[in-house]
N, C-alpha and C positions, 0 to 999 in steps of 0.2 A: 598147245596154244589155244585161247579161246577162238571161236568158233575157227574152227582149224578147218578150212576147204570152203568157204560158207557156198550152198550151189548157185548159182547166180550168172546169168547172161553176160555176156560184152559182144555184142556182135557187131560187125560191119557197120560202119555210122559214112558210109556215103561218102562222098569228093568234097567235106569240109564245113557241111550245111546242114550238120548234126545231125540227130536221130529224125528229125520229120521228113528232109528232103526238100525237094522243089516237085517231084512228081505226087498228083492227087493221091495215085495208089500209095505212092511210099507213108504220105500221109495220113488216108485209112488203116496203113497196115499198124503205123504206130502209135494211134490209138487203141486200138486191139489189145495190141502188142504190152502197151502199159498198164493194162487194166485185166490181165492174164486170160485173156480173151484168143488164146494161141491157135485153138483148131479153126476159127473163124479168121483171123490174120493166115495163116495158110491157104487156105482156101481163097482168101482174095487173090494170093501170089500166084493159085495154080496154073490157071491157063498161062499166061507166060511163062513158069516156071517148065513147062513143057516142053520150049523149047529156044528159051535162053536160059543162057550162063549166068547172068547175073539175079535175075528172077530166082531162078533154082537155088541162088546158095543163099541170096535172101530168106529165101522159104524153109530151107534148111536151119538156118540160124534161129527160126521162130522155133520151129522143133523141138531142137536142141537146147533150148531156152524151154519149152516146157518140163522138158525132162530134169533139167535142174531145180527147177522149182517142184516138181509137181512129183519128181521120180517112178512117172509113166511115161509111157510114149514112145518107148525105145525103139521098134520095130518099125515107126515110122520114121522116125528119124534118119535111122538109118536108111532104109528102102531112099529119102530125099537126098541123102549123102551120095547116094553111088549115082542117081539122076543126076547130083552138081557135077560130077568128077566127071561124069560123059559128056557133060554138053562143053568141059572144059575144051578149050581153045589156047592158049599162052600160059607163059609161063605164071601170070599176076591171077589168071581164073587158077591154072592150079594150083597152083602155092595159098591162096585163099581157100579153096578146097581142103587142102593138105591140113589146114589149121583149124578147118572145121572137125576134118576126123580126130585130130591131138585132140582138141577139144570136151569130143561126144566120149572120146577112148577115155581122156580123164575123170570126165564125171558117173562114165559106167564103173570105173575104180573108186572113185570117192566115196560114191552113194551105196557102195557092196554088189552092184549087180551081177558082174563079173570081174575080174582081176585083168587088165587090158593096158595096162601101166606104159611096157616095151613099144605097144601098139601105139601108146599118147605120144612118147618121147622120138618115135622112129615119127610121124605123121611129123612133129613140129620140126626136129632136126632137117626135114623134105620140103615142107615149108620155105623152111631157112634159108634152104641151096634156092630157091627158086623165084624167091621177092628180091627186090633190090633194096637194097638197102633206105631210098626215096618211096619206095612204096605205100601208099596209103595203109597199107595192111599190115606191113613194119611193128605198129605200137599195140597192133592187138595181138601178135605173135610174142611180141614180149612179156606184153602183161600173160598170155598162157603161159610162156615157157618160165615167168615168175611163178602161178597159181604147181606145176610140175615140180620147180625145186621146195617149194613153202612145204608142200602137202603129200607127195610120193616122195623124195629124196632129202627131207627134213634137212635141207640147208639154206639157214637161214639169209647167208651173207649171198651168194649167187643171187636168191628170192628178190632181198632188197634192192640190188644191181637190176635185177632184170625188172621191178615195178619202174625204179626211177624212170628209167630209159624209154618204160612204156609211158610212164607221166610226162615227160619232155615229148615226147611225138605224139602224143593226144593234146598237148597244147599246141603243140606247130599246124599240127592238124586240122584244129580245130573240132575234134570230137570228143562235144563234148560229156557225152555220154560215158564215154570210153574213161574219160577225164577222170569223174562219179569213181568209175571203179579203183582208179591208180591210188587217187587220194586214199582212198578206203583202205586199200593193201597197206600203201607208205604208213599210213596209220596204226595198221595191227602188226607194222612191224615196230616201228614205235612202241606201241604198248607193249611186245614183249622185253623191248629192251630196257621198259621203264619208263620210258620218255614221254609222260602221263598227259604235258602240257602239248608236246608235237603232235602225241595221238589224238587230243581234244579237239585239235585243229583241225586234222585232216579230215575225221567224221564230221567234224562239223562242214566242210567245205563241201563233202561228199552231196550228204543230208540238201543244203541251199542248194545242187548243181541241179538236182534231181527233183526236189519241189520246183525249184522254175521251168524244169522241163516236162513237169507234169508227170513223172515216173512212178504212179503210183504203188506202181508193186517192186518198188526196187527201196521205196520209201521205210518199210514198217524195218527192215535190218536195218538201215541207216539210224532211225531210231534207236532200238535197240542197243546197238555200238557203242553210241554216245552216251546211253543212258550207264554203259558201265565205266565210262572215264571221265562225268562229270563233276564229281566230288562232292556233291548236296545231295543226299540223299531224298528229298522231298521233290526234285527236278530230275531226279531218276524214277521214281515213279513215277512220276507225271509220262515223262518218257517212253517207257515201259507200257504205259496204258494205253497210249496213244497208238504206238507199233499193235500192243494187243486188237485194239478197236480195228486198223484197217487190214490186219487177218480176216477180223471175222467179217468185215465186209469184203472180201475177195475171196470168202468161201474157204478157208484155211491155207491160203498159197502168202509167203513159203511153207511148206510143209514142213521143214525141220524148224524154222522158229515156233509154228503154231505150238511144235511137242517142248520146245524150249519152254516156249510163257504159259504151258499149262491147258491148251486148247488141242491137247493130242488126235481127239475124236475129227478134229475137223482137217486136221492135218491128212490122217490116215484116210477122208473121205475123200479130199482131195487129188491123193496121188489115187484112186482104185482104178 
């Protein structure tokens, strides 16, 4: 499947009031955050991250988010994983936890780092046992446990089950970040099954969620996407150029698009 795994964040989007929050910090952190500014958004989390639970796995998700993008950072990511896991408290801290490590376990599989696949699927299934089903964290454990069937157990039909589910509770939710990603999935599932017009849509809805939210580094893939199930070839370039341009203004992140549209150099400086 084309871009089969693409690395890309979805983290915790807060009690309904999307990616920025109500709190100033959460609001610096996702400016940062969107402009792949990760070690700097960490950093504003640390001192709290210290010694709260919710700080920490915030701080964690930035992480982990660079490491997808950037396919460095592993060591610290991790070293903040096992801070969330201790400061956890209930079952909704752990289980949020739990979904952070599926998570970091998936993308250390995806990206080649190490082979951690058991480690992704055992963390989500723990997850699983431990959210309630109401849970705020619900829709992002599903879209993972979709991104584990899509891309380590190549089943497509589970995959598509497990985006929708995460797209119907990223809408109840209201997160709409989260949202960004489901459409995206539901999309490239579409396109593999052909459904050229469904696909068109859901990038495209992806793409609008994420310009209004100001997601600049979540923007140049969404681009991209579209630009392959648009059907004009002159608005695929266009497309395509576009995504190129805000790589190279973000320094080559994502690193696997930059070596897709030909800007490898900047990729490979990005993750060193």
């Amino acid at each position: 499947m084309r871009d089969a795994g693409l690395p890309e964040p979805s983290g915790p989007q807060g009690s309904g009031q999307g990616p920025h929050g109500g709190d100033p910090l959460d609001r610096d952190v996702w400016r940062l955050r969107s402009r792949a500014c990760w070690d700097d958004a960490a950093a504003l989390l640390a001192p709290r991250a210290a010694a709260e639970p919710g700080p920490a796995l915030r701080r964690t998700a930035v992480l982990v988010e660079r490491c997808m993008f950037t396919g460095a950072g592993w060591g610290a990511a991790e070293d903040s994983l096992r801070a969330a896991e201790a400061l956890a408290t209930d079952d909704e801290e752990r289980g949020a936890a739990a979904c952070e490590r599926g998570h970091l376990a998936y993308a250390s599989t995806l990206l080649g780092v190490r082979d951690r696949a058991d480690e992704a699927r055992a963390a989500l299934g723990r997850a699983a046992a431990l959210l309630t089903p109401r849970s705020p964290t619900r829709p992002l454990l599903d879209f993972r446990r979709g991104l584990i069937a899509q891309h380590l157990s190549d089943n497509p039909s589970d995959a598509t089950a497990a985006f929708q589910r995460a797209h119907a509770g990223a809408a109840a939710h209201g997160h709409r970040l989260l949202l960004s990603f489901t459409w995206r999935h539901v999309a490239a599932m579409a396109e593999h099954d052909g459904k050229i017009a469904e696909a068109r849509h859901g990038f495209t809805e992806s793409l609008r969620i994420r310009e209004e939210l100001g997601y600049l580094v979540g923007i140049a893939p969404a681009l991209a996407s579209l630009a392959a199930v648009v059907g004009e070839e002159a608005e695929a370039v266009r497309l395509r150029a576009e995504a190129a341009r805000l790589v190279r203004l973000l320094g080559g992140v994502p690193g696997w698009l930059a070596e897709r549209l030909g800007l490898g150099a900047l990729g490979q400086a990005a993750g060193a």
